[in-house]
Steps between C-alpha positions, in 0.01 A plus 500: 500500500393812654293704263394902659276642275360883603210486345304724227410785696176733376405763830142505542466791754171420716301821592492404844726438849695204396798568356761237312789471641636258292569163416757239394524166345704167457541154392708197502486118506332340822841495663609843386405747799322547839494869526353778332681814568240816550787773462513555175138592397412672170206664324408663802554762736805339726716212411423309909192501685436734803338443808135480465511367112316231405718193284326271275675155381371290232752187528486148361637204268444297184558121649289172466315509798277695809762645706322774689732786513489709796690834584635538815421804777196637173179474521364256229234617248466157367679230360390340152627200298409381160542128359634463167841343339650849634326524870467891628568540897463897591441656843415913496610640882499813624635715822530827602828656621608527804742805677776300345400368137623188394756527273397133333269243454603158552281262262490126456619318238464129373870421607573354105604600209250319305226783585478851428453748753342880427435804744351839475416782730327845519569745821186725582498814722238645665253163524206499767571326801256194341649506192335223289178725397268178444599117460721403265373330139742172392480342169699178346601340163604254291604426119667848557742745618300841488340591816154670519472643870073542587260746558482661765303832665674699750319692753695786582590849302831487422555133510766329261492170361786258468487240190739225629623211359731227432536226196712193403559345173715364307840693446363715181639857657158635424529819686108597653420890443297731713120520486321782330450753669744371831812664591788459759571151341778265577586176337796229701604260241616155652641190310587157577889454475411106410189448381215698279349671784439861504308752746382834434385716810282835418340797664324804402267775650192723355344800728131356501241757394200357593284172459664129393818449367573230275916533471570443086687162502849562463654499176799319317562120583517226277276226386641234649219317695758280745430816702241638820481802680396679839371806491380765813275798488597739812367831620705767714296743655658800567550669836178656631395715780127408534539378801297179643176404290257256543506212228188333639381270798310155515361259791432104556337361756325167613534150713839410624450206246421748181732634381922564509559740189396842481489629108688831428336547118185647614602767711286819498484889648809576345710574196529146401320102528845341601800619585838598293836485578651643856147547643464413831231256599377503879320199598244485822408159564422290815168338618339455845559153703509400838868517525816657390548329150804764353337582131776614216480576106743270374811695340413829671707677716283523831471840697309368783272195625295568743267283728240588719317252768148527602216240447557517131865605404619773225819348345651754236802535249582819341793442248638671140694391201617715238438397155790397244508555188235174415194616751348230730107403362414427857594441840519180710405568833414237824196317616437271774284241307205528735162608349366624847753786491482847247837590345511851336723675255538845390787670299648849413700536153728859493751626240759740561578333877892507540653218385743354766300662792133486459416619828586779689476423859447202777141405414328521797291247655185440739259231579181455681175303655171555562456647160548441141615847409859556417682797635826555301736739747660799445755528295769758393621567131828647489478559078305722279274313279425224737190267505326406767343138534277377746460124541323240692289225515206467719396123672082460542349272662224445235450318153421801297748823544393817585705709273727776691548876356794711421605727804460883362773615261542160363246419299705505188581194386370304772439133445302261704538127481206272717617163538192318629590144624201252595527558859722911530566716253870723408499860356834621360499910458715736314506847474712788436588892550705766373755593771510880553700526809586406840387160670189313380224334685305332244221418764257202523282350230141492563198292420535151554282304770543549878577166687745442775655189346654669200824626470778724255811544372618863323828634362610836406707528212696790325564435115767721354587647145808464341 
C-alpha cells in the first residue's frame, strides 16, 4: 500500500544565499516503490530542481535486520542502523544538479511486503561548491520512535542545518512533528501491508545564527518502546565568494621504519586544526634512498612522482584528496622499512578550491643532482584567484638535515619536514603564493648543506577557486 504524505510545511526563510527550493515525501511497504519523483516539489520556490541545486535524500526501512541501504549515483552522508524489535536502516545522500536535472531518484527497497519503507527530500539552491559546511553529527536509539538529531557547530555565516531522521515501530500511526524552532519539514509515512511494521522518514532545516546547535528532538510519536531510530545533523554552507583560504598545514618526518600515518587533527597556520568537508588536502611525501622506490599516499589521487638519481636519491609523491562529508583524521602515506633512510612529510589544507577541478593547469615538473635544493618551474595560471604551490623534497647525504628556506614571495605558509634516517636524511617543502598574473617562476629554495651527492625533486602547482 502506497501511502504519499506532503508533509507539514512551516517556511523558515534563512537570511542568507541558500534558498529552498522545495521538497517532497513518500512511503509504502518494502515492496511498494523504487523511485522518488523530484517534479512535483512544494514549500519552496520551484516544484523540480535546476541545474546547479543541491538534493538531499533521507531514505530507509523498518525491517529485522542490518541491511545497509545505499543510494545510487548520491553521494552518501552516512548510513546508520539501530537494533531493537523494530530495526532502523537510513542512508542521507546528496548531489548537485547537473545541465539536465534528474527528474527522479531511484531508491532501494527491501523487496517484501513485510517491511516498511519511508523517503524524504529537500532541494537547495544556491549551495557552495563544498557544500557540507563541517562533518556531519549521527545519533541512534532504542525503546523509541522519536528521533533526537545532535549538536552540531557550523563554521560558516549563513550556514543551514538539516535535522534528519528516520524511525520504526510498531504500527501505532504516531505521526512525528517538527522541532521547535525548525521549518521546511516533511514527514513520508510507510506501513507494512502484512505485518506491524511501520517507517517514518523526516527532515527539517534552521538558518544557524551562530555557535552550537542542539536540534529540539522532534515531537509527536508514541510510547511504544518495540521501536529505534537514526538520526543526522547536516550543515549546508551557502555559496561563497572568498575565494581559496588556508585551513592550516602540518609535517612528519623520520626513519623509513617510523612511521606510515600522518595526523590531520593538529594542523596549524590557518583557520582551523583539521580539516572540514570539501577541503582539499595536498600531501608531499617521499624519502631519500639509493634507488627509485615509487612513494604514494594511499587513497590519494597522485599529481606527480618524481625520482631523482645521484649518490643518494630524492624519491617524491605529490598527491590530493578532497574531503567528504566525514573528514579523514590522518593520512597513510609509504615507507620503505629501512631505518638508514629519512622519509619526510609535509601537507597543505585549502577551502574554497573548486570542487571537481582542483587544479588549474599541468603541474609542472623538474628534478636535479648535485644539490639538495628544489627548484619548482615556471608555471602559468590561466584563473583569477589562483594559488601557487611550490614543492619538493631535498636528498642529503648526512644524518642530521640542514633545513632549506622558502624562495622569496613564498614564505607564507611554508612548511618544512626533515626526515633524518640513521645513515641520509629527506626534507619535504611546501609553500605557496598569491597568483597576480602571467607565468610564475617560483625559484629555488635555499639553505640546506652543499654536497655533490645530494639530489631533488620540485613541482609547481596551480590550486584554483571554485
Amino acid at each position: 500500500m502506497l501511502a504519499r504524505t506532503h508533509g507539514f510545511i512551516h517556511r523558515v526563510a534563512a537570511a542568507t544565499g541558500l534558498v529552498f527550493v522545495g521538497g517532497t515525501s513518500v512511503g509504502g511497504d518494502g515492496d511498494d516503490y523504487t523511485s522518488v519523483s523530484l517534479t512535483s516539489l512544494t514549500g519552496g520556490i520551484a516544484s523540480a530542481p535546476a541545474a546547479g541545486d543541491i538534493v538531499v535524500v533521507v531514505h530507509g526501512w523498518c525491517s529485522a535486520s542490518d541491511d545497509n541501504p545505499t543510494i545510487s549515483g548520491y553521494t552518501e552522508v552516512t548510513e546508520l542502523y539501530a537494533n531493537d524489535d523494530r530495526d532502523t536502516n537510513v542512508v542521507v545522500a546528496y548531489k548537485v544538479m547537473t545541465g539536465t536535472p534528474d527528474t527522479a531518484i531511484t531508491v532501494p527497497n527491501t523487496a517484501t511486503g513485510d517491511n516498511a519503507q519511508a523517503t524524504v527530500v529537500h532541494v537547495w539552491r544556491s549551495q557552495n561548491a563544498a557544500p557540507i559546511d563541517v562533518a556531519i553529527a549521527t545519533a541512534t536509539g532504542t525503546n523509541s520512535d522519536v528521533p533526537n538529531a545532535p549538536t552540531v557547530t557550523p563554521i560558516t555565516t549563513g550556514a543551514v542545518i538539516l535535522a534528519c531522521a528516520l524511525s520504526a515501530q510498531q504500527e501505532a500511526n504516531a505521526a512525528l512533528t517538527v522541532p521547535s524552532g525548525y521549518g521546511n519539514f516533511f514527514a513520508g509515512l510507510g506501513e507494512s501491508g502484512t505485518t506491524e511494521r511501520q517507517a517514518r522518514a523526516v527532515i527539517a532545516s534552521k538558518a544557524w545564527t551562530g555557535g552550537a546547535e542542539d536540534p529540539p528532538v522532534f515531537g509527536g510519536g508514541s510510547a511504544e518502546v518495540r521501536a529505534s531510530w537514526g538520526a543526522v545533523s547536516v550543515v549546508l554552507r551557502p555559496s561563497s565568494s572568498s575565494g581559496l583560504v588556508f585551513v592550516g598545514g602540518t609535517t612528519a618526518g623520520g626513519r623509513g621504519d617510523t612511521y606510515t600515518s600522518v595526523s590531520l587533527t593538529s594542523l596549524t597556520g590557518g583557520i582551523a586544526a583539521a580539516p572540514g568537508p570539501g577541503d582539499v588536502v595536498i600531501v608531499v611525501h617521499g624519502c631519500i634512498g639509493t634507488s627509485d622506490v615509487d612513494p604514494s599516499v594511499s587513497g590519494y589521487t597522485e599529481l606527480t612522482e618524481l625520482y631523482a638519481n645521484d649518490d643518494v636519491d630524492a624519491n617524491v609523491a605529490v598527491a590530493w584528496k578532497i574531503m567528504g562529508p566525514t573528514p579523514d583524521t590522518s593520512v597513510t602515506v609509504f615507507q620503505d622499512g629501512t631505518s638508514s633512510n629519512g622519509h619526510a612529510t609535509a601537507i597543505h589544507v585549502w577551502r574554497g578550491a573548486h570542487q571537481t577541478t582542483p587544479f588549474n593547469v599541468t603541474t609542472t615538473t623538474a628534478t636535479g643532482t648535485n644539490s639538495d635544493k628544489p627548484d619548482s618551474p615556471t608555471i602559468t595560471p590561466t584563473t583569477a584567484g589562483s594559488m601557487v604551490l611550490s614543492v619538493g623534497l631535498g636528498a642529503q647525504d648526512d644524518t642530521i638535515a640542514a633545513t632549506l628556506v622558502a624562495p622569496t614571495g613564498y614564505t607564507d605558509n611554508d612548511f618544512v619536514s626533515k626526515g633524518d634516517g640513521s645513515t641520509r636524511s629527506a626534507i619535504a617543502v611546501i609553500a605557496s603564493k598569491a597568483w597576480v598574473s602571467g607565468a610564475e617562476d617560483p625559484g629555488a629554495w635555499t639553505g640546506g648543506e652543499v654536497d655533490t651527492s645530494n639530489s631533488w625533486v620540485a613541482a609547481t602547482l596551480v590550486l584554483q577557486p571554485a
